[in-house]
C-alpha positions as CSV (number, residue, x, y, z in Angstrom):
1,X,6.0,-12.5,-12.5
2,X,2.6,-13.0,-13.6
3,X,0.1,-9.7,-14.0
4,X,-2.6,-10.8,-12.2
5,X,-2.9,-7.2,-10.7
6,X,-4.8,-5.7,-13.7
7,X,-8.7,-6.5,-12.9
8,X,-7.4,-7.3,-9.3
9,X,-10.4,-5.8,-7.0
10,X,-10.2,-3.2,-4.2
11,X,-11.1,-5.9,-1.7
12,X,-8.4,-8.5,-2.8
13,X,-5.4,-5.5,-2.7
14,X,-6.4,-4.3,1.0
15,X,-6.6,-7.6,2.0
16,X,-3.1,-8.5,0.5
17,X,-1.5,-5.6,1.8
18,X,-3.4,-6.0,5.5
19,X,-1.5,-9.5,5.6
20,X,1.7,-7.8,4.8
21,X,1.0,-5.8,7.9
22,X,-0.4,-8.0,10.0
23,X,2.7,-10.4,9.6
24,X,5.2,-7.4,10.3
25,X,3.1,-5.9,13.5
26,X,1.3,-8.8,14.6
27,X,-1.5,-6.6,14.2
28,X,-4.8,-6.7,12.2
29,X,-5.5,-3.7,10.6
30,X,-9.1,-1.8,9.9
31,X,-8.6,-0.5,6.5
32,X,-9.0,3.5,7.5
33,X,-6.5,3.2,11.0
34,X,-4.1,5.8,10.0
35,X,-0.8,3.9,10.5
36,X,2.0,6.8,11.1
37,X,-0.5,7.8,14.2
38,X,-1.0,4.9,16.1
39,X,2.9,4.6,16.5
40,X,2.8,1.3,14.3
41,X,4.6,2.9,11.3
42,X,8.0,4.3,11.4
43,X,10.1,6.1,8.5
44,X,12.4,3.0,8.1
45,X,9.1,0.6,7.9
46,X,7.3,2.9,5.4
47,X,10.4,2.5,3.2
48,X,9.5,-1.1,3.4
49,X,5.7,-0.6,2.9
50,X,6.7,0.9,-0.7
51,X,8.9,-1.7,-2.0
52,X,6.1,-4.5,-0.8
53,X,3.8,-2.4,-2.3
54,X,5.7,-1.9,-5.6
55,X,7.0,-5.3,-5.6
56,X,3.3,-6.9,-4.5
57,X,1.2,-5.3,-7.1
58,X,3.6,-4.8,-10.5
59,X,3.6,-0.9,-9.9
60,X,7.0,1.7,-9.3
61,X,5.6,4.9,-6.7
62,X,7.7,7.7,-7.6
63,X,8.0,11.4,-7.1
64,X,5.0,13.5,-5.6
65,X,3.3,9.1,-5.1
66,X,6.0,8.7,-2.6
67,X,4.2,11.2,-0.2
68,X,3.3,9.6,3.6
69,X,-0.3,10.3,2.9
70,X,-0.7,7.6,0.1
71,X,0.6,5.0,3.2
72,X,-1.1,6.4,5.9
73,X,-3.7,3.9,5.7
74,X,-4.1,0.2,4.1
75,X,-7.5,2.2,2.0
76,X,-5.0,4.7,1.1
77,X,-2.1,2.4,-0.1
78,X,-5.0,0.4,-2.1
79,X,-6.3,3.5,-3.9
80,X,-2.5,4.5,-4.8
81,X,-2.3,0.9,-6.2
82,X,-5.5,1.1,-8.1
83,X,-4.8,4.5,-10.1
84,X,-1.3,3.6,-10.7
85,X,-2.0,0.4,-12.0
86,X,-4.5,1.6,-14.7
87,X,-1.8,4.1,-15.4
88,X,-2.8,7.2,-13.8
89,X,-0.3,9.5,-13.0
90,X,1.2,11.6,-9.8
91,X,-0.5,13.0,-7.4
């Protein structure tokens, strides 16, 4: 795997993990619809939004990172990705 994530802009990481969405939901996404409430979301699926979102960007969400709030929307999950790709820490 290639790390193509490190300059990768805010833009390009919503818009990678709205197509993950869309193609699990059939649904496009706005980037500040808060997933859990509009029923879309379930506990089993945000299980799967982490290990896209680790396995998508190069990154490994742990501890106090694995809190709903950081998947509640796609803004959200891109914002996690961004400060844990330059190597910021936990929440």
């Amino acid at each position: 795997m290639t790390d193509s994530t490190t300059e990768l802009p805010v833009a390009a990481i919503e818009q990678r993990i709205g197509e993950f969405l869309e193609a699990k939901t059939r649904t496009t996404w706005e980037r500040d619809v808060d997933l859990f409430a509009s029923g879309a979301v379930s506990s089993l699926f945000a299980m799967e939004l982490v290990v896209f979102v680790e396995g998508a960007f190069g990154i490994q969400v742990e501890g106090a990172d694995l809190a709903m709030d950081n998947f509640r929307t796609v803004e959200r999950m891109s914002a996690l990705v961004t400060r844990l790709h330059s190597g910021g820490g936990g929440a």
